[in-house]
Backbone bond lengths (Angstrom), bond angles and torsions (degrees), N, CA, C in turn:
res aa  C-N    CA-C-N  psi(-1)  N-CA   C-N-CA  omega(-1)  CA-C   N-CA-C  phi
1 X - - - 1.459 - - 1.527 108.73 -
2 X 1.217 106.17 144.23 1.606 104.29 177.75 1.437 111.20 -70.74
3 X 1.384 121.99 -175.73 1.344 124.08 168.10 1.624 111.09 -68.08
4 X 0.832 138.72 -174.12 1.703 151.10 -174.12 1.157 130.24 -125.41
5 X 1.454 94.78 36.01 1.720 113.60 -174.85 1.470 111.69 -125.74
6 X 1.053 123.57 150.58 1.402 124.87 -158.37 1.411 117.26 -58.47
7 X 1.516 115.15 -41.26 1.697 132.36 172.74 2.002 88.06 -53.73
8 X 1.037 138.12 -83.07 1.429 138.23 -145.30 1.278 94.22 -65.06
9 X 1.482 123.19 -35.51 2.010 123.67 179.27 1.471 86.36 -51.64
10 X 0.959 126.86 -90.79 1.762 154.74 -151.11 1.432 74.91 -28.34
11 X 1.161 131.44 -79.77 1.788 137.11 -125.53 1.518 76.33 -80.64
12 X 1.198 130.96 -65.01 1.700 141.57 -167.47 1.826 98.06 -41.23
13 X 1.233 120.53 -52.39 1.759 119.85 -173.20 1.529 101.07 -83.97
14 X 1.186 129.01 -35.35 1.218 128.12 -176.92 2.099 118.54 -58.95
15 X 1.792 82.39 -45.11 1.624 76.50 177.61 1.421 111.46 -82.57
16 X 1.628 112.45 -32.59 1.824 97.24 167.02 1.003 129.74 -85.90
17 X 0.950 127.31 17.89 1.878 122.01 -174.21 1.694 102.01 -172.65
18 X 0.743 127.38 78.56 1.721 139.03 -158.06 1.739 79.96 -64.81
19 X 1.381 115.21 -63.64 1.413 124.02 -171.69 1.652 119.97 -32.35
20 X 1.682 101.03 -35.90 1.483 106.45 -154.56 2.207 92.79 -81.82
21 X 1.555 99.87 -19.58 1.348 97.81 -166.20 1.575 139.80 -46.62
22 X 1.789 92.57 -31.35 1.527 114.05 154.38 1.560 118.30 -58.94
23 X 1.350 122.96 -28.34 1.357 113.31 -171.66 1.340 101.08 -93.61
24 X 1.207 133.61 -31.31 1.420 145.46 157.53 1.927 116.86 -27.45
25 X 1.264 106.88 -51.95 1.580 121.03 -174.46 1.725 91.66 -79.30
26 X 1.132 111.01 -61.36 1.106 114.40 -173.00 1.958 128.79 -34.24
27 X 1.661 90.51 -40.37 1.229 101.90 -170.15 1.568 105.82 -117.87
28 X 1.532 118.70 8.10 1.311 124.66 142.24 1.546 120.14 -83.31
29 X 1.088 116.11 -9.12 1.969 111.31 -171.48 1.648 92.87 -92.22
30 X 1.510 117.29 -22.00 1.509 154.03 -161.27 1.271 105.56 -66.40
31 X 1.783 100.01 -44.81 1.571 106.44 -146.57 2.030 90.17 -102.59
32 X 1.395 87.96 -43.95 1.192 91.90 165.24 1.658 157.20 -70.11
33 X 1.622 99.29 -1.82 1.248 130.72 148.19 1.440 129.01 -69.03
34 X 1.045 107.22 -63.45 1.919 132.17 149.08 1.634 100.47 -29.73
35 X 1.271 119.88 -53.46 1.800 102.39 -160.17 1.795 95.36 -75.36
36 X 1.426 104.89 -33.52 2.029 96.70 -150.73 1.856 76.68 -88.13
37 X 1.199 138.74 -9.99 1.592 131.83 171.31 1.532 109.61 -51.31
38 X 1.564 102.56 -59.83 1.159 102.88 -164.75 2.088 99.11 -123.53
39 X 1.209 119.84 52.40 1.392 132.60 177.70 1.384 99.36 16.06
40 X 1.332 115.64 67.55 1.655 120.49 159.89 1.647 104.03 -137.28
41 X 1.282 92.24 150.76 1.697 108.93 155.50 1.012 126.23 -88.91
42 X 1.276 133.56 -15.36 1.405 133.49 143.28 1.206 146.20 -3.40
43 X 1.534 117.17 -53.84 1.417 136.06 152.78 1.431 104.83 -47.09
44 X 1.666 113.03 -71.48 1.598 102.31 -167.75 1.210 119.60 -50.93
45 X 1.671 125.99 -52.13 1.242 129.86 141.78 1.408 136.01 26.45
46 X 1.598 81.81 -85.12 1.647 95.04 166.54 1.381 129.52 -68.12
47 X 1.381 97.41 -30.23 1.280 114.61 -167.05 1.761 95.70 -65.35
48 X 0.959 121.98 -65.90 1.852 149.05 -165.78 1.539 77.09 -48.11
49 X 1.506 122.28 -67.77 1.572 126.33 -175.95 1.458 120.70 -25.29
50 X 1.323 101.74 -59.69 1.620 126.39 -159.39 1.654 93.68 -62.34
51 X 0.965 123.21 -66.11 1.521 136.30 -157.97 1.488 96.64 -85.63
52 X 0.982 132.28 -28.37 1.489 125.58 165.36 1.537 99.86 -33.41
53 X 1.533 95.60 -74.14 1.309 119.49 -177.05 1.686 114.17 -34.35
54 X 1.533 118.61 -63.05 1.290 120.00 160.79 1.503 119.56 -30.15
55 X 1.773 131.04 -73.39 0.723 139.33 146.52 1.320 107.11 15.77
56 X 1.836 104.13 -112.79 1.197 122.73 -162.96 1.995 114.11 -49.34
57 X 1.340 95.51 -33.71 1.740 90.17 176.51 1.874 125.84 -74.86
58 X 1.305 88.55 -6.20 1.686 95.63 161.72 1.402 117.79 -150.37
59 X 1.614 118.08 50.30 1.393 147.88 128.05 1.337 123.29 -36.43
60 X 1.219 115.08 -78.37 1.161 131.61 151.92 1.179 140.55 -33.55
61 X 1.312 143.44 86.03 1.598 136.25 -152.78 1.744 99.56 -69.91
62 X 0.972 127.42 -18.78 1.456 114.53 -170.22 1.559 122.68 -107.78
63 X 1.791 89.29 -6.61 1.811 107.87 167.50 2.075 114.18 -84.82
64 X 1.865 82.27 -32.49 1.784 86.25 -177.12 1.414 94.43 -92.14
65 X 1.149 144.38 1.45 1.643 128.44 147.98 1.285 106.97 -71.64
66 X 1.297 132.76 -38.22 1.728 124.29 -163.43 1.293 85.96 -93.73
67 X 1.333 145.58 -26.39 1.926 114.35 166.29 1.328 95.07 -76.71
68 X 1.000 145.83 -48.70 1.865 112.21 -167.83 1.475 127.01 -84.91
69 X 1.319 99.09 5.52 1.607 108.63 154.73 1.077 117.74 -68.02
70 X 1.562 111.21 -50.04 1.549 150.07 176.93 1.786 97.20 -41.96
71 X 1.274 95.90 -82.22 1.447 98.74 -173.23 1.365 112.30 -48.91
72 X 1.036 120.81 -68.34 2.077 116.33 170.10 1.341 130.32 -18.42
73 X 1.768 102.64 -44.11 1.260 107.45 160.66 1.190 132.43 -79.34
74 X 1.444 125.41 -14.77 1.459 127.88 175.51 2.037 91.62 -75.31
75 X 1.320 114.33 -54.36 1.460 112.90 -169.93 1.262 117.48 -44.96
76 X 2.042 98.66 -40.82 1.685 86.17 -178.92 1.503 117.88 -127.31
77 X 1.220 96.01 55.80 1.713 117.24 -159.52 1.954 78.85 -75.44
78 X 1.496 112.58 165.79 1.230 122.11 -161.71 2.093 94.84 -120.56
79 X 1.736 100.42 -40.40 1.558 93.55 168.70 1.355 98.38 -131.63
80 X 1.508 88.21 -168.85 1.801 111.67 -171.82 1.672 103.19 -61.20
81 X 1.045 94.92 -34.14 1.735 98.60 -174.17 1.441 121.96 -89.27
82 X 1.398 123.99 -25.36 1.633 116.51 160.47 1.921 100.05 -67.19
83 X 1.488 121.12 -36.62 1.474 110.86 -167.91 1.355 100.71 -49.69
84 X 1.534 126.85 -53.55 1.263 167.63 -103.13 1.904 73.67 -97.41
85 X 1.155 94.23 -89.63 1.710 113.82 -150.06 1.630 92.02 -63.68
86 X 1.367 144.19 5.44 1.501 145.24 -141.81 2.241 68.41 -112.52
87 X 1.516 88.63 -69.67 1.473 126.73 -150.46 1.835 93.54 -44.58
88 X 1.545 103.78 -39.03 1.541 110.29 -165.60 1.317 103.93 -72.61
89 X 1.292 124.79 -45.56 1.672 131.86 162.14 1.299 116.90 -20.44
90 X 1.673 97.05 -54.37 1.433 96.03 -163.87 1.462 104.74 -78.77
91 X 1.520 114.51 -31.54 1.557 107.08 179.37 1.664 105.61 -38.20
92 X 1.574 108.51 -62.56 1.486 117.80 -151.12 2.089 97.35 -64.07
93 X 0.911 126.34 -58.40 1.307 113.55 145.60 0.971 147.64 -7.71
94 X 1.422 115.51 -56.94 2.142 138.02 152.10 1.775 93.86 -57.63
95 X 1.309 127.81 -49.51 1.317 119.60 -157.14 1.589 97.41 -80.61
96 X 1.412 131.15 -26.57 0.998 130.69 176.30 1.528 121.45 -54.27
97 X 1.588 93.42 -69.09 1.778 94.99 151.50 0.916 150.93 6.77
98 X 1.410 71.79 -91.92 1.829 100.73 173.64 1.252 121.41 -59.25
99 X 1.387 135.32 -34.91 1.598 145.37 162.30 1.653 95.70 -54.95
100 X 1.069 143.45 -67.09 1.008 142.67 176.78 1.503 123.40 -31.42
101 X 1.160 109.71 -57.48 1.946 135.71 172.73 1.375 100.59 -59.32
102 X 1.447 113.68 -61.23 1.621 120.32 166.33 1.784 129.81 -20.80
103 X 1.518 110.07 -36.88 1.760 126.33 -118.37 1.886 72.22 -114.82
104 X 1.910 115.44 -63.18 0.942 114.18 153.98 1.818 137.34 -41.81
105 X 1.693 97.12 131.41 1.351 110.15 -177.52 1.815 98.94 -57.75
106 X 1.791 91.32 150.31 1.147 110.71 -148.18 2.000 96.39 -80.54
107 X 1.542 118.91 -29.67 1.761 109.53 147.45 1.046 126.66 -120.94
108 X 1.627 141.01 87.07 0.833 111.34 -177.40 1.387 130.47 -83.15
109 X 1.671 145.72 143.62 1.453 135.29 147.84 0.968 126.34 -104.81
């Protein structure tokens, strides 16, 4: 996992998801408006949190193939119940993650 600072996020979303990198700035200038608004770190926080999370769930080349399988099938699931069981995957996947993001100290530099 990279470090948990915005420079190692950036480089971390940039090389997996070139796409996501715009939403990345976006919702760091975001997060960082929000903290000096209301004088918290909180925002960044979350912010560093959120994309951690991104990060680590398509780190893995064989976890970010089974979410976009994942996702395809929720998109073109036919009933409630292929979306259903597509959708639950991905939870346990997100929960995987997230234990991971968790395990790591909460800043590292």
């Amino acid at each position: 996992m990279p470090l948990r600072t915005e420079a190692a996020l950036r480089v971390a979303v940039t090389r997996l998801d070139p796409s996501a990198a715009v939403r990345f700035e976006r919702e760091f200038h975001a997060a960082r408006q929000e903290a000096v608004r209301t004088d918290s770190t909180v925002p960044i926080q979350t912010f560093r949190y959120r994309w951690a999370v991104f990060v680590a769930l398509r780190r893995p080349p064989a976890r970010a193939a089974r979410l976009a399988e994942l996702e395809a099938a929720v998109a073109e699931a036919a009933t409630h119940e292929a979306a259903r069981a597509a959708s639950s995957e991905i939870a346990a996947l997100l929960d995987e993650a997230t234990r991971e993001v968790a395990e790591q100290p909460a800043r590292r530099r």
